[in-house]
N, C-alpha and C positions, 0 to 999 in steps of 0.2 A: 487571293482574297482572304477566305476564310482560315487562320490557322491551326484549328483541330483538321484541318478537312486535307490535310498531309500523310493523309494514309493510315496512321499510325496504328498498330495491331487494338482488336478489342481488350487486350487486356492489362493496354499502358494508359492509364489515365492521364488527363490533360496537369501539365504544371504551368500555365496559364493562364489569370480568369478568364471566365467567360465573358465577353464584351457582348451585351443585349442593346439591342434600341428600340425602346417601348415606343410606340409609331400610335400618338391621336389621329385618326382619318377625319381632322377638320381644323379650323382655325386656331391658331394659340390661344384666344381668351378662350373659346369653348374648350379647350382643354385644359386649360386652367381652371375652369368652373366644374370638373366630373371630377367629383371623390375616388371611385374608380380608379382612376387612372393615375391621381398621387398616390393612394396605397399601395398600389403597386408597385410604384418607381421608389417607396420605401421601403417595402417588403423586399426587394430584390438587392438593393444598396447596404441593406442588412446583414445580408448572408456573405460568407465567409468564401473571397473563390469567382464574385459574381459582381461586376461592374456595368452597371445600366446607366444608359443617357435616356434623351427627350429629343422627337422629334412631331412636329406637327404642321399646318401647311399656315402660308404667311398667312398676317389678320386680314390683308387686300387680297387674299384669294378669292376666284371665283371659280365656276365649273368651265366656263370659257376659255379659261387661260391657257395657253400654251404652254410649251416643254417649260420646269422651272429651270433657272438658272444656277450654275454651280453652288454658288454662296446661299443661296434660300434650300437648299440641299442638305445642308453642316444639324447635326442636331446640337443643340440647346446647348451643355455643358464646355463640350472638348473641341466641339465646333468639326469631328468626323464627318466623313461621305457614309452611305451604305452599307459600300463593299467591303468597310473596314469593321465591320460587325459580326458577329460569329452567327446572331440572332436577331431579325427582327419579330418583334411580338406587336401586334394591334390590339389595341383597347377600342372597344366597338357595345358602345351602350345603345346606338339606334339605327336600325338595318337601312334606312337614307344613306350613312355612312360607307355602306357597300360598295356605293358608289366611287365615294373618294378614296377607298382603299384598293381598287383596280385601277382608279389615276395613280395611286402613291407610287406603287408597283411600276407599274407604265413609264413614269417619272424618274424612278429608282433604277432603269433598262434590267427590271426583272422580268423574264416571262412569265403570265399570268399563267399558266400551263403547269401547275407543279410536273407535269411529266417532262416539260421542254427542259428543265432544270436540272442542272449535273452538281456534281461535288463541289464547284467554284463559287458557288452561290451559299448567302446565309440559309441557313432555316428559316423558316415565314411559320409564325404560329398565329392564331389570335385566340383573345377573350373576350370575356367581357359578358353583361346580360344579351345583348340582341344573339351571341350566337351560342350558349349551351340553351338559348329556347331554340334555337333550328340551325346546327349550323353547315345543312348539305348545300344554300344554294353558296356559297364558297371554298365547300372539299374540295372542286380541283384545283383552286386555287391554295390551300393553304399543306404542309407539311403535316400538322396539326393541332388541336384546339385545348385551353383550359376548358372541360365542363365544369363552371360551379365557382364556387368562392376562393379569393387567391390565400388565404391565408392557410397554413400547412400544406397543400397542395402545393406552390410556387415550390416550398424550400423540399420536397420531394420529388420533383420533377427535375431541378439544379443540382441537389446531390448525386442522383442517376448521371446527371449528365458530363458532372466535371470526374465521374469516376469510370466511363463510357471513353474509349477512344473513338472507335470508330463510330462515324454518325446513322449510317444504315445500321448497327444491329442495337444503336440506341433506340431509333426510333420504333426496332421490334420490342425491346426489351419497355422501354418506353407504356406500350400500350396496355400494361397490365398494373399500370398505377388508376387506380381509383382514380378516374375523372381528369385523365388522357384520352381521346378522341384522333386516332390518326387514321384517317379517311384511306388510305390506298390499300389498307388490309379490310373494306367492306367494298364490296361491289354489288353494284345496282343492277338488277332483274327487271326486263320490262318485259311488256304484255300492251299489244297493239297499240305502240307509243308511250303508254302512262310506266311509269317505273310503280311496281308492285312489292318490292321488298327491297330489302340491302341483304347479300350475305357475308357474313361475317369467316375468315380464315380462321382454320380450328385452334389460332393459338390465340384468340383475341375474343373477349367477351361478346354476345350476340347482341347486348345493349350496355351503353357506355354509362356507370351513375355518376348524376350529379353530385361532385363533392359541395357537401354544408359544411359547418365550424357547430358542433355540437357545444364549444365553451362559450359562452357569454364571455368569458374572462380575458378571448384572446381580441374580442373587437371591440376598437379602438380605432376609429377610421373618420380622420381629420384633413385641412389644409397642410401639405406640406411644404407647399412654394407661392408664395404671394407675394407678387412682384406690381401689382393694381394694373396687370393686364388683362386680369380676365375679364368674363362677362359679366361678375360681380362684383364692380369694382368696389375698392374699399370695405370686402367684406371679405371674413372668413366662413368658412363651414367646417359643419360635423353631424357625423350622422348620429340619430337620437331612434330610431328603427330598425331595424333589417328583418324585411320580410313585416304582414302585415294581416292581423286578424278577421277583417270582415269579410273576406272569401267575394268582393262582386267578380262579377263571373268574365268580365271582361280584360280582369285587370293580370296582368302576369308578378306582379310582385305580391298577391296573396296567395299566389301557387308554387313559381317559382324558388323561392324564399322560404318554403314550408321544410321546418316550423319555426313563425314569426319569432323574433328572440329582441332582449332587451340590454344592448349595451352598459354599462355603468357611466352615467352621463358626469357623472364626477371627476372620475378619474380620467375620461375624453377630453374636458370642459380642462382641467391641467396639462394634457398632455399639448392638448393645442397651444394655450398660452403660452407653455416654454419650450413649444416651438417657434412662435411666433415670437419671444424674446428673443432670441440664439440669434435671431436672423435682423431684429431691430427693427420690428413691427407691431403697428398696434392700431387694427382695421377699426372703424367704429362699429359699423355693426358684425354680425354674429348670426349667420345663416343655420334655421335647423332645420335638418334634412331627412326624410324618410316618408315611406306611403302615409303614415297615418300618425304624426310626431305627438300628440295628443293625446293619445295610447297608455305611455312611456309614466307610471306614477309617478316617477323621478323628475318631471318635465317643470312642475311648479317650481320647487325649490332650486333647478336650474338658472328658470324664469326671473327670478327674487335674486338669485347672485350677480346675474347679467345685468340687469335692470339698476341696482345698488351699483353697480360699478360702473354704472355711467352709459352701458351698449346699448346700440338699439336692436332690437329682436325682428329675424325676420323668417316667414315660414313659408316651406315648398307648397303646401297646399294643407288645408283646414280639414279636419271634419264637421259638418255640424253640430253633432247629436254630443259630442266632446268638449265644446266650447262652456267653458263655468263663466261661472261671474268672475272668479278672481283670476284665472288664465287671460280674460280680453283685461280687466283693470291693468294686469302687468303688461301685455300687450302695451296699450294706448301711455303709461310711465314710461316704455320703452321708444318712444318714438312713433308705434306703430299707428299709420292714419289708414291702411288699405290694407284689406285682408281677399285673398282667394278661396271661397270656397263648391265644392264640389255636390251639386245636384244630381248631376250623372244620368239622368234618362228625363223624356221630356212630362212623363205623365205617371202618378202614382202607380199604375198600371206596368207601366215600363220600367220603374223602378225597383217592381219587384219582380220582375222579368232580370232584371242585374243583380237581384238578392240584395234592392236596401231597399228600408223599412217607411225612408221621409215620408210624411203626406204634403201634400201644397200646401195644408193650416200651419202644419210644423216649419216647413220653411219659410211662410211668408213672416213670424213669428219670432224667427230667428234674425231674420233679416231686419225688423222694428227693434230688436233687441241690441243689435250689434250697432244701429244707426243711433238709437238713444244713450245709449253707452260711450259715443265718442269717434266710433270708424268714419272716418266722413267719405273713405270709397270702395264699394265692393264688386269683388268680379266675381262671377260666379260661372261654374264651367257644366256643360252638360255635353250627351254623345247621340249625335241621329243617325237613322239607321241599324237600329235594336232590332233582335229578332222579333217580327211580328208585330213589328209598327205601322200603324197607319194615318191616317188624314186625322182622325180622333185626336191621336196625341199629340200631334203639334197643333193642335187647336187648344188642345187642355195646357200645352206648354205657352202660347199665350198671354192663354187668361192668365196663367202661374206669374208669370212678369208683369202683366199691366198690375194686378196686384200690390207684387214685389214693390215694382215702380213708385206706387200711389205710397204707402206707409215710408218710402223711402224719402221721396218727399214732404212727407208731413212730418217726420219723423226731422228732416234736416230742414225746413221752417222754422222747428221750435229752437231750433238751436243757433238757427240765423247763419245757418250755411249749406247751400241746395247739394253739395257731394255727386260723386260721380256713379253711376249705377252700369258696369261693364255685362257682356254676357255674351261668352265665348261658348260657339259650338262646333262640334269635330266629328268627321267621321267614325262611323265603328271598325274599327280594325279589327276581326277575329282574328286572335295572336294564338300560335302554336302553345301548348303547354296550359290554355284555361278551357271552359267547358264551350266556351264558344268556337276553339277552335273547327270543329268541323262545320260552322257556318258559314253563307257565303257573303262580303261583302255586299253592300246594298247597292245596286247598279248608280253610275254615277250622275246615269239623267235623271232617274227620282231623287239623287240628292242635291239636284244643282235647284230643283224645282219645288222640295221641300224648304230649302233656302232661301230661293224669292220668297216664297210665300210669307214668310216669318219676317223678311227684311219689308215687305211691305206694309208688314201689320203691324210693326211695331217700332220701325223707322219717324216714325212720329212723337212718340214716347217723350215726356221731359230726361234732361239729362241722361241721357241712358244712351251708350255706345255699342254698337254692335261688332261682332267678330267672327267669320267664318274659315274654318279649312279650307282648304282645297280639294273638292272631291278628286281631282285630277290627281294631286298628289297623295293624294291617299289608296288612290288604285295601286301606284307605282307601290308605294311603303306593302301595301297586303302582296304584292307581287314578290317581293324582298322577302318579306315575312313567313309565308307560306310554299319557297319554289325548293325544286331540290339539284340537283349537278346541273339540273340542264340550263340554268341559267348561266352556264360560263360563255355559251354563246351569243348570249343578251352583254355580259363584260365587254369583249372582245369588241362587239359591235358597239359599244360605248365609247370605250378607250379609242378607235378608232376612229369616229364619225366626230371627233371635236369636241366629244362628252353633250351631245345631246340625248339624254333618256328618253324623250315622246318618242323621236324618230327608231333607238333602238327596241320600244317596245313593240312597235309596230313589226319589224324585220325579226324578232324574236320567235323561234319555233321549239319548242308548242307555244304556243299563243299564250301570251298573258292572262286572257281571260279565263283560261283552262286549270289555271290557279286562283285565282281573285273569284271568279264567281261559281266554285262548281261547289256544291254540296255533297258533302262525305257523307259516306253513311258509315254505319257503325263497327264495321268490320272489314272497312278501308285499311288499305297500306297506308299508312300519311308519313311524308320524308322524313320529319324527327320524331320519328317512333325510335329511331338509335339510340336515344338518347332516353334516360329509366332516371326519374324524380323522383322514386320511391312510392306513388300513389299504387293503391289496392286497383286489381284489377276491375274495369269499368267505372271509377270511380265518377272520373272525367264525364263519361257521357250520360252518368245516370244523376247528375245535376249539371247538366244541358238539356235534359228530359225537363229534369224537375224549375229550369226556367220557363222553358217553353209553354210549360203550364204553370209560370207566373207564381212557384211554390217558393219558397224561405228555404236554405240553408243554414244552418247553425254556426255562428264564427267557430274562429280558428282556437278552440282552448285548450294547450296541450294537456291541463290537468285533467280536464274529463273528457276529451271528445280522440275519442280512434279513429271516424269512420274512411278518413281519407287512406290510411296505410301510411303514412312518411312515420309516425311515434313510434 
């Protein structure tokens, strides 16, 4: 299979490339639609030595399906099997994906067991955001992991490796690059079932850091294959963010990301185009992408080039409090008729329990603002199941909508077109790496029951569409999110049972809920603690304190604010 894996002494380096197969664990459009994972598959096609394809699972897949068949097998380019890869690498932006990546594997007849695995097999690493936030519930599975951003890191971890013969004292030698993570040099300590630490072998750091891109100047992170199969069709992207100043305390790209950094949208806004000439394309619109794209000073004069040149603009999500007059004018020039924006907790109360500032006057306010203006539909997103929520707040979240609702249509009367008023809610996920982490999910029966309650009260509503998660699925995601090794037995019983999750959550030991709903206290072992973001000690939980008591945090300014430790 593998042709480094010939034995060959530690101190003959490979003549070679390395043949990588960067592995989406989901559908080709979704993989076509994650920046992520084209930067990637450019960053490596880059380097000097190092030959990467694409591999992702058909657009008609489902979790149902059975063994794939040889030709849904071939990745993307060269149209190889697996076995003819030296490397597969997973791109893994959302822990759901877990899942399809113990199929991929399964599919692949790799054993999910890195230990069943001998010389004959590629290396299996992964990256991506869902796993330098946690990524023990897949150690036994993987060989292992980027922490942190692919750029410099990738082209340090490939120079090791094509200078590396043998692949065992790569992977020792391997673990002392800043933001390598290889799992079988830690081993986990328990204490009457719960794993209470990892210990680290004396040749391996006790906690792995997250490698950042301290240069603005090297990101530059665009479409690099638009074929109009992805999820966006007819449109490119580019990220206009990384990383994200308002610090709400649920989110992992104000933390993870830290400290937020700004692109040069200019020279992206080129880079893309001739890319997208080379290839003989030319999407209409023009996706921009980041926590918070509104941030970005540069964002106007982007706005004005695109807009002048004919594109239509479209954004991952709004802030409110950042919306001007002349960013929505460009907006609605650009095509734009529907904007997403983010409320995020259901009660002023709750909002600053997330560390933002809206009041209901400010957004209903905003919302007459952006309907007079021309939006003729707005979605607006919020999160139930906040620390310390109760019957109050979705009552105050309500009255927040019948509001909204009423200006929205008075507001589209005058204009002689009633628009559409969406309003999307989701569970809370406490994600490893923010201040909520040590919280527990909100049990699923008071969210199914907070949800009636809200669908009956406002189910009536003019124009106005409703949208809820799944609290079901949202238990599984915190299970993903927060487990640590011992979820390989939850895999196994996946891959095997026909890929039904309810049923393997059930047969899984420790019990699921033993992760989803336990509350940590302060000087808990938690599974990615391996893993060092650079935050000051207790940073984390002494603004999870300072939610809990509904206190304001200061964004993220790297000119004057130190308190977190990553500056």
């Amino acid at each position: 299979m593998r042709e480094t894996l010939s034995r060959p002494t530690a101190a003959s380096p490979r003549t070679k490339p390395v043949k990588v197969l960067l592995v989406y664990p989901n559908t080709r459009g979704v993989a076509l639609a994650n920046l992520g994972f084209q930067r990637v598959y450019a960053l490596l096609n880059r380097m000097e030595g190092v030959v990467c394809d694409l591999f992702s699972l058909p657009e008609d897949w489902t979790p149902e399906a059975g063994r794939l068949p040889a030709d849904q097998m071939r990745s993307w380019d060269t149209g190889g099997l697996p076995d003819e890869f030296d490397m597969i690498a997973f791109s893994i932006s959302f822990e759901p994906d877990y899942l399809h990546t113990a199929a991929i594997l399964n599919y692949f007849n790799i054993p999910l067991e890195r230990s069943r695995r001998d010389a004959s097999y590629p290396l299996i690493f992964a990256g991506g955001s869902a796993v330098f936030i946690n990524p023990e519930p897949l150690a036994d599975l993987m060989d292992g992991f980027f922490i942190g951003e692919a750029e410099e890191l990738a082209e340090k971890f490939f120079d090791l490796y094509l200078k590396t013969g043998d692949p065992e004292n790569f992977l020792r030698r391997a673990a002392a690059i800043e933001g390598i993570y290889i799992p079988e040099f830690y081993h986990p300590q328990h204490r009457q079932g719960r794993q209470v630490a990892l210990r680290a072998e004396s040749f391996v750091p006790e906690r792995v850091k997250r490698h950042w891109v301290e240069s603005e100047s090297r990101l530059c992170t665009h479409s690099e294959l638009h074929n109009g199969g992805s999820a966006f069709n007819n449109m490119a992207l580019m990220e206009i963010t990384r990383g994200c100043i308002w610090a709400c305390r649920f989110c992992t790209a104000g933390f993870i990301y830290r400290p937020p950094r700004l692109p040069d949208l200019e020279k992206t806004y080129d880079s893309l185009a001739a890319t997208l000439r080379r290839q003989g394309r030319e999407p209409q619109t023009i996706g921009l992408v980041g926590p918070s794209v509104t941030d970005h000073p540069q964002l106007p004069a982007l706005a004005r080039r695109l807009v002048d040149e004919g594109k239509t603009l479209s954004f991952s999500s709004l802030r409110m409090e950042t919306l001007t007059d002349e960013l929505v004018d460009l907006m609605i020039r650009g095509g734009q008729r529907t904007l997403t924006v983010a409320v995020d907790a259901p009660s002023e109360r709750m909002r600053a329990v997330v560390n933002k500032a809206a009041t209901d006057r400010f957004i209903v306010e905003k919302c007459r603002f952006l309907r007079q203006k021309g939006i003729a539909n707005l979605k607006i997103y919020s999160i139930i199941g906040l620390p310390g929520e109760t019957e109050e707040d979705i009552d105050a979240f309500i009255a927040l909508v019948g509001e909204v609702t009423r200006v929205c249509v008075d507001a589209g009367r005058a204009r002689g077109r009633a628009g559409k008023l969406t309003i999307s809610l989701n569970p809370l996920i406490p994600k490893p790496g923010t201040p909520f982490q040590w919280h527990p999910m909100e049990r699923v029966e008071v969210l199914k029951k907070r949800f009636m309650k809200l669908r009956r009260a406002l189910a009536r509503l003019p124009n106005l569409k409703l949208s809820f998660g799944s609290p079901r699925e949202a238990y599984l995601q915190t299970y993903l999110s927060r487990g640590d090794r011992s979820l390989m037995g939850f895999f196994k019983t996946y891959t095997a049972n026909g890929h039904d999750a309810r049923r393997a959550l059930k047969d899984c030991r420790p019990r699921a809920d033993d992760f989803v709903y336990r509350q940590y206290r302060q000087n808990d072992s938690l599974p990615w603690d391996v893993i060092d973001h650079g935050y000051r000690n207790d940073f984390l939980w002494q603004d999870y304190q300072r939610g809990l008591q509904a206190l304001h945090t200061p964004v993220c300014d790297t000119a004057t604010c130190k308190i977190c430790g990553v500056c």
